[in-house]
C-alpha positions in Angstrom: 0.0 0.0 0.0 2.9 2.2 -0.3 2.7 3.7 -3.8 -1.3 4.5 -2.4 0.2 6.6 0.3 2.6 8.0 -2.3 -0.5 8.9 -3.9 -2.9 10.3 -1.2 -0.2 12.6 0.5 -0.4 15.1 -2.3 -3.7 15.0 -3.0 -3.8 16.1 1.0 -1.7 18.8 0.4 -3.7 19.4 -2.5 -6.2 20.0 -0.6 -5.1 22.5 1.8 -3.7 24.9 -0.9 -7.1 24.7 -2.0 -8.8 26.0 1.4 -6.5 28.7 1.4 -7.8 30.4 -1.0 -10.9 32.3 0.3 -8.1 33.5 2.5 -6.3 34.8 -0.1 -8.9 37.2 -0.9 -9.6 38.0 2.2 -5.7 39.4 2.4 -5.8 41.2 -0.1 -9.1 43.3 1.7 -6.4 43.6 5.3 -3.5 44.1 3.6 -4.9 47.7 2.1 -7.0 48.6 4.8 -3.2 47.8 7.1 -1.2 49.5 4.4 -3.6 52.1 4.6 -2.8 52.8 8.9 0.6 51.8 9.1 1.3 54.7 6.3 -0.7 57.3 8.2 1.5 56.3 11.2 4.5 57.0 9.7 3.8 59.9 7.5 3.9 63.2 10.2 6.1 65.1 10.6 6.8 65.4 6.8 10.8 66.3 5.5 11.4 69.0 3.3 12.8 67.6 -0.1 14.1 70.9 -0.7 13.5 70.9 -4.2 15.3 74.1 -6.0 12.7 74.1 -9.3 14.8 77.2 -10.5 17.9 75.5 -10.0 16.9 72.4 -11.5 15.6 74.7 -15.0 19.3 76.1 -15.0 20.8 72.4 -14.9 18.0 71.5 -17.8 19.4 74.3 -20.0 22.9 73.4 -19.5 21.8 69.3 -20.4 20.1 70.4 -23.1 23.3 72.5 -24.7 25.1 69.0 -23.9 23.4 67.2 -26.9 24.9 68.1 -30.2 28.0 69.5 -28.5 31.1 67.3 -27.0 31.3 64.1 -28.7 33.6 62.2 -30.6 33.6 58.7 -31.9 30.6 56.2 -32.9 30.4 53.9 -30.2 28.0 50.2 -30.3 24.7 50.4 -31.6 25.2 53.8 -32.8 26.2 55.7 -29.4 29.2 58.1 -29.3 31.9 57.9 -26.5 32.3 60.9 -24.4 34.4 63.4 -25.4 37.8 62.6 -25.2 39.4 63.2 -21.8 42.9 65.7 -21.5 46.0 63.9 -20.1 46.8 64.2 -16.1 49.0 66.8 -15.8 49.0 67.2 -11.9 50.2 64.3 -10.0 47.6 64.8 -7.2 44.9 64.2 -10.0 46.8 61.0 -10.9 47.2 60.1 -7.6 43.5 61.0 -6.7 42.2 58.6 -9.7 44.6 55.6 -8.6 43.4 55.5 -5.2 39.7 55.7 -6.6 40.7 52.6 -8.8 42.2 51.1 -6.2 39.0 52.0 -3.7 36.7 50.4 -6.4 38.7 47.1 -6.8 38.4 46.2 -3.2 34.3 47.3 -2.5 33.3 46.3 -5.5 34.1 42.9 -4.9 30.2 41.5 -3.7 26.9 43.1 -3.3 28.0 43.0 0.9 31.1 45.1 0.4 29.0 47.3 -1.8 26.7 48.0 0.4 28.7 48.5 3.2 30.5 51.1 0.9 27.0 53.3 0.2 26.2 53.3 4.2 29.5 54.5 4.7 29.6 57.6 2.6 26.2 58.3 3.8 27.4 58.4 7.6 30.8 60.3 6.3 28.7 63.0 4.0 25.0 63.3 4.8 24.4 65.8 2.1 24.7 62.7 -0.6 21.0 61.0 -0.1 21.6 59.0 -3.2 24.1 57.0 -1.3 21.7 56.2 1.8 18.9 55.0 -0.9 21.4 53.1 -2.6 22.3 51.2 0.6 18.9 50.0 1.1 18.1 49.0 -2.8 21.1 47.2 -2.8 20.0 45.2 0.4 17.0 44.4 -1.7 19.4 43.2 -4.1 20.9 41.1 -1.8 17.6 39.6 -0.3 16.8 38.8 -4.0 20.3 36.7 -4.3 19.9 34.7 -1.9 16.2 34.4 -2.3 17.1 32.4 -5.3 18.7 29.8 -3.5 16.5 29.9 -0.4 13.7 27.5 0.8 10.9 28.7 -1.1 12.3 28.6 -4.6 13.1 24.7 -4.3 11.0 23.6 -7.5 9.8 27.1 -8.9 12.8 27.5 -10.6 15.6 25.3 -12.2 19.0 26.3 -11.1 19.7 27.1 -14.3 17.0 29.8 -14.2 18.2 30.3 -10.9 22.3 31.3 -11.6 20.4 33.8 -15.1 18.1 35.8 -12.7 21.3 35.8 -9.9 24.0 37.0 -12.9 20.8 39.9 -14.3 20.6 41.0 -10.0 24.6 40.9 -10.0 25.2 42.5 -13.3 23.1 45.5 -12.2 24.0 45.6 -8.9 28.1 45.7 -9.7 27.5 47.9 -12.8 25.8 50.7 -10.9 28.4 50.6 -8.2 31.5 50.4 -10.9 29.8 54.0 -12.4 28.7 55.5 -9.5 31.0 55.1 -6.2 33.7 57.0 -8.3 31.6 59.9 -8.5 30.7 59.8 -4.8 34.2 59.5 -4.2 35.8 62.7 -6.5 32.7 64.5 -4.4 34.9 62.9 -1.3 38.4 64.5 -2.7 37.1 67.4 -3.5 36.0 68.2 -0.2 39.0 66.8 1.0 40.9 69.3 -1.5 38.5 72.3 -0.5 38.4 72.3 -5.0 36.2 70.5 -7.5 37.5 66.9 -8.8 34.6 66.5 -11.4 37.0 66.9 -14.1 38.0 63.8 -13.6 34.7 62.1 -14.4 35.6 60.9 -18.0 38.7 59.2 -16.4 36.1 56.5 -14.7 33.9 56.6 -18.1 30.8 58.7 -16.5 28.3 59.8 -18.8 28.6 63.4 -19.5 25.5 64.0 -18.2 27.0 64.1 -14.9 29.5 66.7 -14.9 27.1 69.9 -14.7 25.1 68.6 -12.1 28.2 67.8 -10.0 29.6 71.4 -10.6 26.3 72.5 -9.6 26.2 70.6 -6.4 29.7 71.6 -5.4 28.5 75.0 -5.4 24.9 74.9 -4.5 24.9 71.7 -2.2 21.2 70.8 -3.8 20.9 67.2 -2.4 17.2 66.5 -4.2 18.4 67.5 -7.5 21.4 65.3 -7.2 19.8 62.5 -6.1 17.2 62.5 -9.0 20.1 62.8 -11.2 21.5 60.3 -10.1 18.7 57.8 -10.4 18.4 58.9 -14.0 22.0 58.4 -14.7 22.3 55.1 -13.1 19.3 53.3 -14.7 20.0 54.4 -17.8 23.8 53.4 -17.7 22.4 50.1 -16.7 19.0 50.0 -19.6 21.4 48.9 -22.5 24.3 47.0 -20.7 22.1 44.6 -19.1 18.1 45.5 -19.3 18.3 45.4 -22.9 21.9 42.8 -23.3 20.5 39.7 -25.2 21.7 37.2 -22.8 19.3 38.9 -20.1 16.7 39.4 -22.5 16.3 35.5 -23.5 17.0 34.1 -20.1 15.7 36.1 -17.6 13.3 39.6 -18.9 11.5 37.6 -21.9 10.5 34.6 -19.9 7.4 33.2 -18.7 9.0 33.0 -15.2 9.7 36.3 -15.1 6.9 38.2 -16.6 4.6 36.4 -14.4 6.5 38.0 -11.1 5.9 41.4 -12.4 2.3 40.1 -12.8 1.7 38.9 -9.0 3.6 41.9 -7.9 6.7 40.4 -6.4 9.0 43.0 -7.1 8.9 44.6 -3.6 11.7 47.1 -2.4 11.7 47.0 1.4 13.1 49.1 3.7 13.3 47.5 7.0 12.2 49.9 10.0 13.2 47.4 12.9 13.7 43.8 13.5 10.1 41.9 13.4 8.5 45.0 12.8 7.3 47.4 10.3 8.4 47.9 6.7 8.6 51.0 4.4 8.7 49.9 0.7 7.0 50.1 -2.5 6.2 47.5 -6.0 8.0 47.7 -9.2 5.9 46.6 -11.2 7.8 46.3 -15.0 11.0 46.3 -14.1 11.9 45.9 -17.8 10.7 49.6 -18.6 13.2 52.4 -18.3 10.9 55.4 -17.3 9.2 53.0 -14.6 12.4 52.1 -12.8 13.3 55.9 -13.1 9.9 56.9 -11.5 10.2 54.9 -9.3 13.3 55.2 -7.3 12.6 58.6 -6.9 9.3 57.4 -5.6 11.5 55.7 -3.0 13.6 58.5 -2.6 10.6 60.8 -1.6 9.4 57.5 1.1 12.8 57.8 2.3 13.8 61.5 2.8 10.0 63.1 3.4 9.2 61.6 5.9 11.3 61.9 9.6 9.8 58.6 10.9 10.9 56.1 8.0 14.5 57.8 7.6 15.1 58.0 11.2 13.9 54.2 11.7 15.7 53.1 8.3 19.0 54.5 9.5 18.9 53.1 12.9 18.3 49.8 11.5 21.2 49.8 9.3 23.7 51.5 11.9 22.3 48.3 14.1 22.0 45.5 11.5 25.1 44.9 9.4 23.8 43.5 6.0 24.9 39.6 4.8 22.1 38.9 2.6 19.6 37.2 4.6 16.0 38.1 5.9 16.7 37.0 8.6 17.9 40.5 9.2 14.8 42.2 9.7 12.3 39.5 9.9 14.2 36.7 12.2 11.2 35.5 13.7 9.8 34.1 10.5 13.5 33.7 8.4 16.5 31.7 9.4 19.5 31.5 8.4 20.4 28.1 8.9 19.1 25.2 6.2 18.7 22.4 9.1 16.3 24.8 11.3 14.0 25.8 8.3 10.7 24.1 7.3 10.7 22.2 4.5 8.2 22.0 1.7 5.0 21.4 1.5 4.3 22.9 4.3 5.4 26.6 4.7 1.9 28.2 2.6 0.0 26.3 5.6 2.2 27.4 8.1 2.2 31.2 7.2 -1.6 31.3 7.2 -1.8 29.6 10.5 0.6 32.2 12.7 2.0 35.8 12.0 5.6 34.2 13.1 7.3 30.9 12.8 8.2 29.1 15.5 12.1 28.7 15.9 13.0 25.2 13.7 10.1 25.7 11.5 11.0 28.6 9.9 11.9 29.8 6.4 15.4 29.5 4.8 16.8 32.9 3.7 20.7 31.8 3.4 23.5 34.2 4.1 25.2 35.5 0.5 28.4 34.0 0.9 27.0 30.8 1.6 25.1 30.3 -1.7 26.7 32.3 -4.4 30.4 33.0 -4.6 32.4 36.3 -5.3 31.3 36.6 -9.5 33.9 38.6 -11.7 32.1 40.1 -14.3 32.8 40.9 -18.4 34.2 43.8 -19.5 31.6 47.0 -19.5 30.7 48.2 -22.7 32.1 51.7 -22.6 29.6 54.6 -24.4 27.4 57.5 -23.3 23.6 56.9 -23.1 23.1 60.5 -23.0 22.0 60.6 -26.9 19.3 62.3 -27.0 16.6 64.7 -24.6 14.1 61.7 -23.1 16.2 61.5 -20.1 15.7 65.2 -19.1 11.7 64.6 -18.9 12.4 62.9 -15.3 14.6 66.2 -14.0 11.7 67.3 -12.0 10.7 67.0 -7.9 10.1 63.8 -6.8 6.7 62.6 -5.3 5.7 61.1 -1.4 4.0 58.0 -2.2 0.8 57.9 -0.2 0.7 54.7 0.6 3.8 53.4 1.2 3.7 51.1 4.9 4.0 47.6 3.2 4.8 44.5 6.0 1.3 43.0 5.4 1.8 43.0 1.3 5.3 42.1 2.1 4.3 38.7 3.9 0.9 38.3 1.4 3.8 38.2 -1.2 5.8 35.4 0.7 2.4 33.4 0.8 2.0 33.9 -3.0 6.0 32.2 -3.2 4.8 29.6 -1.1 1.9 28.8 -3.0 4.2 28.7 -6.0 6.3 26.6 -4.4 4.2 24.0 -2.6 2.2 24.1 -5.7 4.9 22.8 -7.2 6.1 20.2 -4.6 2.9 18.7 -4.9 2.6 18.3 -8.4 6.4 16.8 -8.3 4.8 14.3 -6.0 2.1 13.4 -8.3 3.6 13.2 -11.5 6.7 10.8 -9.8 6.3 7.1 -11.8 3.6 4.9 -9.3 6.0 2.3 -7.5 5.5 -1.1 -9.3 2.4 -3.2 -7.9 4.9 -6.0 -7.3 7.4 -4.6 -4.6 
């Protein structure tokens, strides 16, 4: 009677994803209705984004004179190179771009050390905002690493799939550090050097549009207008080496897989606001479309720096919780660390709709980085400036508060929509395994 109780057990578990689903509906109701109250919480006393609109015009105007002046060379795909950049003649610009090089080599070497890097200018220079929000997106990145080797992707995806959507998250997350820590690092010399460094942008291959909104904030110390600039810059610089690169186009942003995750609304950016607590944090939606990821990381921007109670939180919890990569971090009551304390499958979509937390031994595995995926050089980056045309200058404008933006219950409704996935699929792996033969 074996093979009958080979047969029965997933029919069982069958059964129970089935009686879950009424619930699901119901969540869905809570989870706006607790979105909805945890955001009013946490939205007094509102931060001034200090937005300078006349500034930002003047920066607009000098963009705009950028376009069909100062370049030289057709690059891949039709882009031209920046212009080309003078030799060093002072040794303490030569020295100041070797130890930049040098500084990149070593933090660039995992999304751990990069993130470490971002806190760490934030804490040295405050005025740079961008490098606080980067922090926390490239936590996210993190999380989504080692989510890919964690307990609830056991069967969703093949670990083929697996190591395409890890080298897409790697590729953008390295990328976006290897163009933009050298920038926050000139700003770092040149206060050092009480003198602008931005001259030496072209040296690290920064887009041109860059250099007037540095000279700008050297001299008008407009942390809003840099930040959006910023975001601009950086997911652009990243839309054609790896959004649009075919590799990631075929095997990871073209799939079924994939598409369907934009479709449930898995792409949630979390800010952690304390351990087992509350989380600020929004949905990207299509993360394939340029003006959408533009939109919205300043969307996250404005969650971030307008409102006190979310960056005074946020900030505390990174000055507390070094990050490593697991969710553990802010959630340890329902994550662990460890693969022979976690639940195994098919049982953690019954176990989240039972309790709010996990008991310790039955909870999920969310591994450490360096225990699942290993230090990954990368190829060599393509080296031309996006800035080709005026489309880019349409986002140069102040960013909005998201309204509703307090998101721990979506955030656990989208861990039971994994787990569905997932025991979904453990199931059918146990009914579609060949019936034992009827004569052992």
């Amino acid at each position: 009677m074996a093979w009958l109780n080979h047969v029965l057990q997933p029919l069982e578990g069958a059964a129970r994803l089935l009686q879950q689903l009424p619930r699901s509906a119901l969540e869905v109701i809570r989870g706006e209705r607790a979105s909805w109250q945890a955001s009013r919480s946490l939205r007094w006393p509102y931060l001034p984004l200090d937005w300078n609109a006349a500034g930002a015009d003047s920066l607009l105007q000098q963009l705009e004179l950028l376009l069909p002046h100062g370049f030289d060379g057709v690059g891949p795909a039709g882009n031209r190179h920046p212009a080309h950049k003078s030799p060093l003649t002072c040794q303490e610009d030569q020295d100041i771009v070797n130890q930049i090089e040098a500084d990149l080599i070593r933090e660039n070497r995992s999304n751990t050390t990069r993130t470490a890097a971002y806190l760490e200018v934030y804490e040295t220079y405050p005025e740079l905002h961008w490098s606080l929000l980067a922090h926390f997106v490239s936590r996210n990145g993190g999380y989504n690493m080692t989510d890919l080797q964690g307990g609830l992707m056991d069967g969703v995806l093949d670990q083929e799939q697996r190591e395409a959507l890890y080298r897409l998250l790697e590729r953008c997350n390295a990328l976006i550090f290897q163009d933009a820590y050298p920038q926050l690092q000139l700003y770092r010399h040149s206060r050092r050097l009480g003198r602008s460094c931005f001259h030496l942008l072209p040296y690290f291959h920064v887009s041109a549009f860059m250099k007037p909104v540095w000279e700008r904030f050297w001299t008008q110390r407009e942390s809003s207008v840099l930040t959006v600039a910023l975001i601009i810059n950086e997911q652009n610089y990243i839309e054609g080496r790896v959004v649009n690169h075919p590799y990631f186009r075929k095997h990871v942003l073209d799939t079924a897989s994939f598409k369907a995750h934009d479709r449930v609304q898995l792409n949630q950016v979390v800010f952690p606001l304390e351990q087992d607590g509350g989380l600020a944090g929004l949905v990207l939606e299509r993360f394939a479309r340029l003006a959408e990821r533009i939109e919205f990381g300043k969307s996250l921007y404005a969650m971030l720096f307008g409102h006190a109670k979310v960056l005074d939180r946020a900030l505390a919890f990174a000055r507390r919780v070094p990050h490593e990569g697991s969710r553990a971090e802010y959630w340890p009551r329902l994550f662990t660390p460890e693969r022979e304390q976690a639940l195994y499958s098919p049982e953690e979509s019954a176990a989240l709709a039972q309790t709010e937390w996990l008991q310790a031994g039955r909870r999920l595995y969310s591994p450490v980085l360096k225990a699942v995926w290993n230090d990954t050089p990368y190829e060599p980056i393509p080296r031309y400036d996006w800035f080709q045309d005026g489309k880019a200058l349409s986002h140069l404008h102040r960013p909005r508060r998201p309204y509703l933006f307090e998101i721990s219950h979506k955030h656990r409704f989208g861990l039971m929509k994994t787990a569905w996935l997932h025991d979904a699929a453990a199931l059918a792996d146990g009914l579609t395994r060949e019936k034992p033969s009827s004569n052992h």
